[in-house]
C-alpha positions as CSV (number, residue, x, y, z in Angstrom):
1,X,-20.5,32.2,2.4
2,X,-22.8,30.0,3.8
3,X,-22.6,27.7,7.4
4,X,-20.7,25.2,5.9
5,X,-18.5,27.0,5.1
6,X,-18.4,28.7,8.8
7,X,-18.0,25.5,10.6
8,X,-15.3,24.4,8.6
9,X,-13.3,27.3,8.1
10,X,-13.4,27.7,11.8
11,X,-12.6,24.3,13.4
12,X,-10.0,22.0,12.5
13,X,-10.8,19.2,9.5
14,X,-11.1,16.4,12.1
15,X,-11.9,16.6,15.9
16,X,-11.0,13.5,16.5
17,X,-8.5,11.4,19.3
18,X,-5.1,11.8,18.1
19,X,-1.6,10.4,19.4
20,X,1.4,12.3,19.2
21,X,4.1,10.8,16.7
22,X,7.4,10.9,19.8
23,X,7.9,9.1,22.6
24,X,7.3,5.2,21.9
25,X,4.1,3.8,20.7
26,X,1.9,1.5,23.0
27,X,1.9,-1.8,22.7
28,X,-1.5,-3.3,22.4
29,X,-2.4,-6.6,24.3
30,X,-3.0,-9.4,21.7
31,X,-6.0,-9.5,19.9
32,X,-6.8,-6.0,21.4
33,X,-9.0,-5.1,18.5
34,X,-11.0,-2.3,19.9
35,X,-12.9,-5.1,21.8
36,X,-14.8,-3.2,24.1
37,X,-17.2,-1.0,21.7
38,X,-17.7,-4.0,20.0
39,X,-18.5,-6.5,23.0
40,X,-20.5,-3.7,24.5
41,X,-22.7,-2.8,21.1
42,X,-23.0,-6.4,20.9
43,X,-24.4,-7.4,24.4
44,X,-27.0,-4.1,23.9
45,X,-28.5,-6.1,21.0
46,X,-28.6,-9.4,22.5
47,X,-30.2,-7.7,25.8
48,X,-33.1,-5.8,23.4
49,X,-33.8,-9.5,21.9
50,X,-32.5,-8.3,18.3
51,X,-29.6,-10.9,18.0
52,X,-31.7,-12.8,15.3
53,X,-31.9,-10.3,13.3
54,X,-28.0,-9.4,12.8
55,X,-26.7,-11.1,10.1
56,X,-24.8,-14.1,10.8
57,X,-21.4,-12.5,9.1
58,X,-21.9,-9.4,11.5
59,X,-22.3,-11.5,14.6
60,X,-19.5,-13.8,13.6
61,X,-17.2,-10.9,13.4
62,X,-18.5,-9.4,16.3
63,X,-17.4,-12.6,18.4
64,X,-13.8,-12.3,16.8
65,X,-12.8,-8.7,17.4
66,X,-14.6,-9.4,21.1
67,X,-12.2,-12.0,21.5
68,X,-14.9,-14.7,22.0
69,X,-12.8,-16.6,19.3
70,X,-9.2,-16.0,20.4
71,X,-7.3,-12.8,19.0
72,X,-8.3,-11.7,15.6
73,X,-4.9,-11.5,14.4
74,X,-1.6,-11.6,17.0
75,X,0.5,-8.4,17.1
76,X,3.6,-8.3,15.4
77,X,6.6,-5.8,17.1
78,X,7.8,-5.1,14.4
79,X,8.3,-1.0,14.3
80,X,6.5,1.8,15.9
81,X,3.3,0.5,15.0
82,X,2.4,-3.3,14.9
83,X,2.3,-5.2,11.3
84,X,-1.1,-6.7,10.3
85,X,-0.9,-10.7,10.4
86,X,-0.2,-11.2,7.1
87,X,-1.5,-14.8,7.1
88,X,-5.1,-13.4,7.7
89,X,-7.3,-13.9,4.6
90,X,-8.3,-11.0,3.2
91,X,-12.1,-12.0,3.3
92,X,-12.2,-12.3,6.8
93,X,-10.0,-8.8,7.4
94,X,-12.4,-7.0,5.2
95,X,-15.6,-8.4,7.1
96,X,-14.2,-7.9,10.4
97,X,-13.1,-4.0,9.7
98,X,-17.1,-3.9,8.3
99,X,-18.3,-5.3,11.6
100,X,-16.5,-2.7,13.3
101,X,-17.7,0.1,11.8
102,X,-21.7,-1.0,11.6
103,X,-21.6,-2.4,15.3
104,X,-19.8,0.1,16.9
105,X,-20.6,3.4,14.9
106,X,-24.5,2.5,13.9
107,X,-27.5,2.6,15.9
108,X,-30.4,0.6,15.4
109,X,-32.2,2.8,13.5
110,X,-29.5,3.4,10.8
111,X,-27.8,6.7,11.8
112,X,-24.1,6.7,11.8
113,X,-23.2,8.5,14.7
114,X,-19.7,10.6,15.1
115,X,-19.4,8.7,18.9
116,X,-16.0,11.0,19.6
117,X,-17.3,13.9,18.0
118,X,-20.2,15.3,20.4
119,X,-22.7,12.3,19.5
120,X,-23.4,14.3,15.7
121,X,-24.3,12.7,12.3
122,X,-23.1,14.0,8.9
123,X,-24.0,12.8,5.5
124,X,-20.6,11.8,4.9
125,X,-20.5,9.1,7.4
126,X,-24.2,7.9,6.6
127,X,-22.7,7.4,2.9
128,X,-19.8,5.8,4.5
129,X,-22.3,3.1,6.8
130,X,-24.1,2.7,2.8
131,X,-21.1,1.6,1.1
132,X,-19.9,-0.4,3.6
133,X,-23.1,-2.7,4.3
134,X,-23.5,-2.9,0.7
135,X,-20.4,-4.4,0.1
136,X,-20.9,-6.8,2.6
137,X,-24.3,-7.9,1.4
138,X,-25.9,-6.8,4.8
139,X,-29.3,-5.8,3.0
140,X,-30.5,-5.0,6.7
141,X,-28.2,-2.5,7.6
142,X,-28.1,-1.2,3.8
143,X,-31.6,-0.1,4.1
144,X,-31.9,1.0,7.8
145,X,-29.0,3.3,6.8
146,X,-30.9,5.0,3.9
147,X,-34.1,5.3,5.0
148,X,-32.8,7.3,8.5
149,X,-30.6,9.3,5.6
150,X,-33.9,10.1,3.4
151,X,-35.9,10.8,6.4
152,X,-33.7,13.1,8.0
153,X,-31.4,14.6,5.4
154,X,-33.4,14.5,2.3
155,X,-33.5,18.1,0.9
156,X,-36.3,19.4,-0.9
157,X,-34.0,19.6,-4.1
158,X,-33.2,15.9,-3.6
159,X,-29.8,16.6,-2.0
160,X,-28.4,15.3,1.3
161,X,-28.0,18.3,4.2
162,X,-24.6,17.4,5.6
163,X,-25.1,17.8,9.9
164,X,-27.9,16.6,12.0
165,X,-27.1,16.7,16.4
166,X,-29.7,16.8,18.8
167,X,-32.6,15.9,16.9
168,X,-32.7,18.1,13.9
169,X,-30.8,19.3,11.1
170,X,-28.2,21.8,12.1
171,X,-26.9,22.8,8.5
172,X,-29.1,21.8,5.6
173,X,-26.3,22.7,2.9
174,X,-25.3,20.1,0.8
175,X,-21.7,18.1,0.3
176,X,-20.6,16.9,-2.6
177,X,-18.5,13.8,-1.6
178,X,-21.4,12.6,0.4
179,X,-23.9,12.9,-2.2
180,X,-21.7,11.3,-4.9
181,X,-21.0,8.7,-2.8
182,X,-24.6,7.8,-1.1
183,X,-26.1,7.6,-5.4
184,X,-22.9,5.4,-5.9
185,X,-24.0,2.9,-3.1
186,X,-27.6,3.3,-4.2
187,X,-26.8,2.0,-7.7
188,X,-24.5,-0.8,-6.5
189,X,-27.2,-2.1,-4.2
190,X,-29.5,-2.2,-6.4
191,X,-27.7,-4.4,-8.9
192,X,-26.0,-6.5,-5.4
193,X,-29.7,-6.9,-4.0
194,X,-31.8,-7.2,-7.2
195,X,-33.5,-3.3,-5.8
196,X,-34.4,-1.9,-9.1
197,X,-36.1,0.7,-6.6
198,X,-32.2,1.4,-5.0
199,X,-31.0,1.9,-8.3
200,X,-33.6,4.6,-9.0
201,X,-32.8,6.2,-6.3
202,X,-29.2,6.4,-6.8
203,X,-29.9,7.7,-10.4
204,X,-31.8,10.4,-9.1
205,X,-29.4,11.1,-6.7
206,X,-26.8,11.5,-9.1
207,X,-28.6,13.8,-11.4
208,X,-29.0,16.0,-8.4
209,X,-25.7,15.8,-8.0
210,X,-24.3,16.9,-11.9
211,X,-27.5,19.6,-12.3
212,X,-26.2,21.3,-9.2
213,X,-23.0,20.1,-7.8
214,X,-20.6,20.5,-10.8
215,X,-19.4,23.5,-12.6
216,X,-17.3,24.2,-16.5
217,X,-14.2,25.8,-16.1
218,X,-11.1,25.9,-18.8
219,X,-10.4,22.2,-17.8
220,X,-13.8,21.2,-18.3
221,X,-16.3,20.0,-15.6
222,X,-15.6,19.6,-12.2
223,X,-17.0,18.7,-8.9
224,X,-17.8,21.7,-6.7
225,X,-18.1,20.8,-3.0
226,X,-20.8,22.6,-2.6
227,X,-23.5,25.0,-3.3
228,X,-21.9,27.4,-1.4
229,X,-18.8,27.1,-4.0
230,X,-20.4,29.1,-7.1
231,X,-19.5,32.3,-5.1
232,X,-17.0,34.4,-6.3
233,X,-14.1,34.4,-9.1
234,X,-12.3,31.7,-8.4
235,X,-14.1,28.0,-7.4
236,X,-13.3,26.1,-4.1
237,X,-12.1,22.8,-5.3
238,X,-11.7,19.7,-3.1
239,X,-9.4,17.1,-4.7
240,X,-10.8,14.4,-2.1
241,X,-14.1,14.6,-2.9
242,X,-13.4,13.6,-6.2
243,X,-14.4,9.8,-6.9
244,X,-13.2,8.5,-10.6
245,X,-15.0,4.8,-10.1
246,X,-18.0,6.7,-8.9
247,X,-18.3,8.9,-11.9
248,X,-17.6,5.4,-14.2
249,X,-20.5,3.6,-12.2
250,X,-23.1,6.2,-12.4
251,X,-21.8,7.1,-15.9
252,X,-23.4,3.8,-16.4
253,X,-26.3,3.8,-14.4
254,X,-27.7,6.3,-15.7
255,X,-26.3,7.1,-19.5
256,X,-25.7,10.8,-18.7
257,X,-22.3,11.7,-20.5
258,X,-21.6,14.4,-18.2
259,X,-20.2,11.8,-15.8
260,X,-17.3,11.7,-18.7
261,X,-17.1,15.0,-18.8
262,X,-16.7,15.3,-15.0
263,X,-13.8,12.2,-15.4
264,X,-12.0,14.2,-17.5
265,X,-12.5,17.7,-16.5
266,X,-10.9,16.2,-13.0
267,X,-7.9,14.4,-14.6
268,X,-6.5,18.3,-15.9
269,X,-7.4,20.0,-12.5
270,X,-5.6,17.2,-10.7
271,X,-2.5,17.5,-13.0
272,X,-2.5,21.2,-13.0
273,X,-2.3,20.5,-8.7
274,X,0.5,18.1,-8.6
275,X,2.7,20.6,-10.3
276,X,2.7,22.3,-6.6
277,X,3.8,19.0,-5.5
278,X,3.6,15.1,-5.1
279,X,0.9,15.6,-2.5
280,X,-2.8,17.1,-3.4
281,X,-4.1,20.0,-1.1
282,X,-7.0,19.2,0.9
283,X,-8.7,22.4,-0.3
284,X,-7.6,24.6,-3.7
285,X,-8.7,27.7,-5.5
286,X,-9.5,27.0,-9.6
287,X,-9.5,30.6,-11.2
288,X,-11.1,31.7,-14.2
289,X,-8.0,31.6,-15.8
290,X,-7.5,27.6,-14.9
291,X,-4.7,27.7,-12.8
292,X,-5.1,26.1,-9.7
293,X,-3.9,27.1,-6.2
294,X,-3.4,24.5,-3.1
295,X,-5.1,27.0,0.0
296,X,-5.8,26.6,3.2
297,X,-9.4,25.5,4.0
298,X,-12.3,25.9,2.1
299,X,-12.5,29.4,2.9
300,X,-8.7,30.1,2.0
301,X,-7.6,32.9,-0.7
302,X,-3.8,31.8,-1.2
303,X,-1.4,28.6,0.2
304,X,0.8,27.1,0.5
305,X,-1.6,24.2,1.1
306,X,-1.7,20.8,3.5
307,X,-2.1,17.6,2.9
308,X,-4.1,16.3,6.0
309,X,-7.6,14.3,6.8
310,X,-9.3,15.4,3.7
311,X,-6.7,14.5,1.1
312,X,-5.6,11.3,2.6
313,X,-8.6,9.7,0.7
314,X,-7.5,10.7,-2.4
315,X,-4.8,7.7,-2.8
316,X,-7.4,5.6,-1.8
317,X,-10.6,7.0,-4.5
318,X,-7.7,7.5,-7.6
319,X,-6.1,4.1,-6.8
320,X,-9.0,2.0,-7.2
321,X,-9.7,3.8,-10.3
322,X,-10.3,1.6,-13.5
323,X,-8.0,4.5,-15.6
324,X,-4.5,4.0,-15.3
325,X,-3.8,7.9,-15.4
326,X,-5.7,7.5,-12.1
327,X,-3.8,5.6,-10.4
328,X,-0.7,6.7,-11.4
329,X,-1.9,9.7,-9.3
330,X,-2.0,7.8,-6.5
331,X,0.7,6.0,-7.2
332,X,2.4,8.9,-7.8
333,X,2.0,10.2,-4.1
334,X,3.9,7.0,-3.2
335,X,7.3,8.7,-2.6
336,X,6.4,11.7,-0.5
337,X,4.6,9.1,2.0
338,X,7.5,7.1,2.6
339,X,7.2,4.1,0.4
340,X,10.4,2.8,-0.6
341,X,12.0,4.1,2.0
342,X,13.4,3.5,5.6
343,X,10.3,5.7,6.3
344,X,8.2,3.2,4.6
345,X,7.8,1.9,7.9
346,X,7.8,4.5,10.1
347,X,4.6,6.8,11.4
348,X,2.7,8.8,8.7
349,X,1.8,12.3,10.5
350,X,-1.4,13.9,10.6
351,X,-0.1,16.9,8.0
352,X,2.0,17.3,5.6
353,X,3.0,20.1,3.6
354,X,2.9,19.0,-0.5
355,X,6.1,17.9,-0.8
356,X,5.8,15.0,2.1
357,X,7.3,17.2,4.5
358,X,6.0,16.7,8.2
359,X,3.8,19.7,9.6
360,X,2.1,18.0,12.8
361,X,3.6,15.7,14.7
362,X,0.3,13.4,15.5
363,X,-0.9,9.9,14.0
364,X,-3.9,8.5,12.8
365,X,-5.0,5.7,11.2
366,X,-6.5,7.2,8.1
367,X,-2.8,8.2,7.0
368,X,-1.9,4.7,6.9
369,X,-4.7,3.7,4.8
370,X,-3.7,6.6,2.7
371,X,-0.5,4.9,2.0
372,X,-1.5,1.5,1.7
373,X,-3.6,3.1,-1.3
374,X,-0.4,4.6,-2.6
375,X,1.6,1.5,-2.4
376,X,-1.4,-1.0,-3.6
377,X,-1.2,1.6,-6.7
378,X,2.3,1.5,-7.1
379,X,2.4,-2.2,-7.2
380,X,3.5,-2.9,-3.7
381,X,0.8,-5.5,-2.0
382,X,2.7,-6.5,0.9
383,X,3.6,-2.9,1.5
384,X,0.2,-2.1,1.2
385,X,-1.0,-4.8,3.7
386,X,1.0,-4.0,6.0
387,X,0.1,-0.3,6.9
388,X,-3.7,-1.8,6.6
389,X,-2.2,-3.9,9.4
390,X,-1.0,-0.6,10.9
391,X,-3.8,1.1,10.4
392,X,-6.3,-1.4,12.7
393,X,-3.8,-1.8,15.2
394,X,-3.4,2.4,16.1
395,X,-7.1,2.3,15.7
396,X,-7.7,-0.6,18.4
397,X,-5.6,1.5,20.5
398,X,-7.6,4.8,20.1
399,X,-11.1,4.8,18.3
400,X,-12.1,6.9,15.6
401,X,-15.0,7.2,13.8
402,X,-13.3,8.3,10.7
403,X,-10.4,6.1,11.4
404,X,-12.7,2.9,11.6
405,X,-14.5,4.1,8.5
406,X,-12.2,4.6,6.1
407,X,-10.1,0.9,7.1
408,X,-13.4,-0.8,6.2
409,X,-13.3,1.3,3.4
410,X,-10.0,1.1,2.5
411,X,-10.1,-2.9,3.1
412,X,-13.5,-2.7,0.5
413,X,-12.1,-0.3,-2.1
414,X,-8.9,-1.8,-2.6
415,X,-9.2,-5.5,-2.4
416,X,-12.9,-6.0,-3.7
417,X,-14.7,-5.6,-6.5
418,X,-18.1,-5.3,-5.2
419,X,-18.5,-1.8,-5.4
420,X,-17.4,-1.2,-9.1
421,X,-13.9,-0.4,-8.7
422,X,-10.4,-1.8,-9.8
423,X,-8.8,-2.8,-7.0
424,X,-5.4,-3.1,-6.9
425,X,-4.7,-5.7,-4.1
426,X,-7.5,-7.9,-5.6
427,X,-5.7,-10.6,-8.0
């Protein structure tokens, strides 16, 4: 077992500000859009004479969430957590949730930096700042990003290590979501930017990514998250680091048919899962055999399983999936969240066991982009836009790195096609 495996078998999934689900929720001031990181990161680049260079999007939604123009978007009381204003154009949500993330969460020099999380970087959230510029069309920021990420994370085997803090690389092993999703970004830019280079890049990328970070089993292939996870009898398997539209898109991109292989190889591990429950584990055990058990951690030899930070993307990746057994996945999870139901507008804890049950009584704002997912797939928009609305509103109140990335991402992934995908809120 390697590092990676240490550090996340030892520490919970996400170190990150939490609020506890009882007790009523704060009410946030109008137009109290996590002003202050913004304004401040703003005023830093005005001060070191680099306001030309922002694009003119980025500074536009800088002045909005700083309340230069007047509140983004008023607050709605209307249940524990305020609605979204669902008169806001879509557009302009999805650019201001981007302008969050890169002003707030990226330093000039293109590393994404983990700002409530001891000042650290992982690949993951360098992927994350890749996919999010390029769906902006900030070309800038796109390229900053990647060329801090090849400079500092580049393995010799063409892989990404996943932590850099205090000036180095602290754990050079690779993981798998991070990689899949940095070639993804690479190939979309290139074709977004006319960077026949990026695209390159991303292919090679990618083929790094099937040579080493995929494995046969009795379902076919599947995505290993790591290098670490050929060990033993039975293979770690991480349902969130999954990505059906990625494996389409570089499919493409590159012509290797293993990409189909990996689709489908996923689609039977993911059924055999949901036969523990609605919910998909953050971390499972796939056995020679091909039966799969939901376990606890990466590390973990039996269940029952959680559903918490890690698996809360998976509504989001299988829902803007071009296959409909995809996003009946997601859509599938719909239920055991809430939708449809008197819960439908109540708070979405930070862990749940597979059936929906509540473990942890705590909130965070990637749980309501989880659900959003879950009700985009099920056919639910204004469902949908509403815990988006949710979602920016708990995260105004209480920064996250991971909750600011994954409502631009969420924002991207399910109401734009820019990055490859079928969204489901787009018409």
């Amino acid at each position: 077992m390697d590092s990676y495996v240490r550090v996340l078998a030892g520490t919970p999934a996400r170190e990150e500000i939490r609020r506890p689900l009882e007790g009523p929720a704060p009410t946030p001031s109008p137009g109290a859009r996590s002003v202050a990181p913004a304004r401040r990161q703003e005023r830093r680049y005005r001060r070191a004479g680099r306001a030309a260079s922002i694009p003119a999007w980025l500074l536009s939604a800088a002045m909005i969430l700083t309340g230069a123009h007047g509140p983004a978007s008023p607050d709605h009381g209307t249940g524990p957590v305020a609605a979204a204003d669902p008169v806001r154009p879509a557009e302009q949500a999805l650019r201001e949730s981007a302008a969050a993330f890169l002003l707030h969460w990226v330093d000039e020099d293109g590393r994404v930096v983990r700002r409530d999380q001891g000042n650290d970087t992982v690949s993951e959230g360098q992927a994350y700042g890749l996919l999010i510029s390029a769906a902006v069309g900030d070309e800038r920021s796109f390229q900053k990003i990647w060329t801090w990420t090849r400079d500092h994370l580049m393995r010799e085997d063409g892989l990404l290590s996943w932590h850099w803090s205090d000036g180095a690389v602290k754990d050079p092993a690779p993981a798998s979501d991070a990689d899949l999703d940095t070639a993804r970004a690479l190939v979309r830019a290139g074709t977004l930017f006319g960077r026949p280079d990026l695209t390159a890049e991303g292919n090679r990328l990618a083929g790094r990514v099937m040579d080493k970070l995929t494995a046969e089993t009795v379902h076919g292939r599947i995505l290993l998250p790591g290098l670490w996870a050929r060990q033993g009898p039975a293979l770690p398997y991480n349902p969130s680091y999954a990505s059906p539209a990625a494996f389409d898109i570089l499919g493409a991109s590159t012509g290797d048919a293993r990409w189909s292989e990996l689709s489908t190889g996923t689609s039977r591990v993911t059924a055999s899962l949901l036969a523990a429950g609605p919910l998909l584990p953050d971390w499972a055990r796939i056995r020679a055999d091909g039966s799969a058990q939901p376990v606890t951690g990466p590390a973990g030899t039996d269940g029952p399983g959680l559903y918490s930070y890690d698996a809360a993307r998976v509504p989001v990746r299988f829902s803007e999936s071009c296959l409909p057994a995809d996003v009946a996945v997601a859509a599938h999870s719909a239920t055991a969240l809430g939708t449809g139901t008197a819960l439908g507008t109540g708070r979405q804890a930070t862990s749940l066991d597979l059936s929906g049950t509540r473990m942890a009584g705590e909130e965070h704002p990637v749980f309501y982009v989880a659900r959003a997912a879950a009700r985009a797939a099920a056919g639910d928009r204004p469902g949908a836009r509403a815990d988006l609305g949710r979602a920016e509103t708990l995260n105004s109140i209480h920064p996250t790195y991971y909750g600011t990335a994954w409502i631009a991402l969420g924002r991207i992934l399910l109401d734009s096609r820019v990055l490859g995908g079928c969204p489901k809120l787009s018409s």
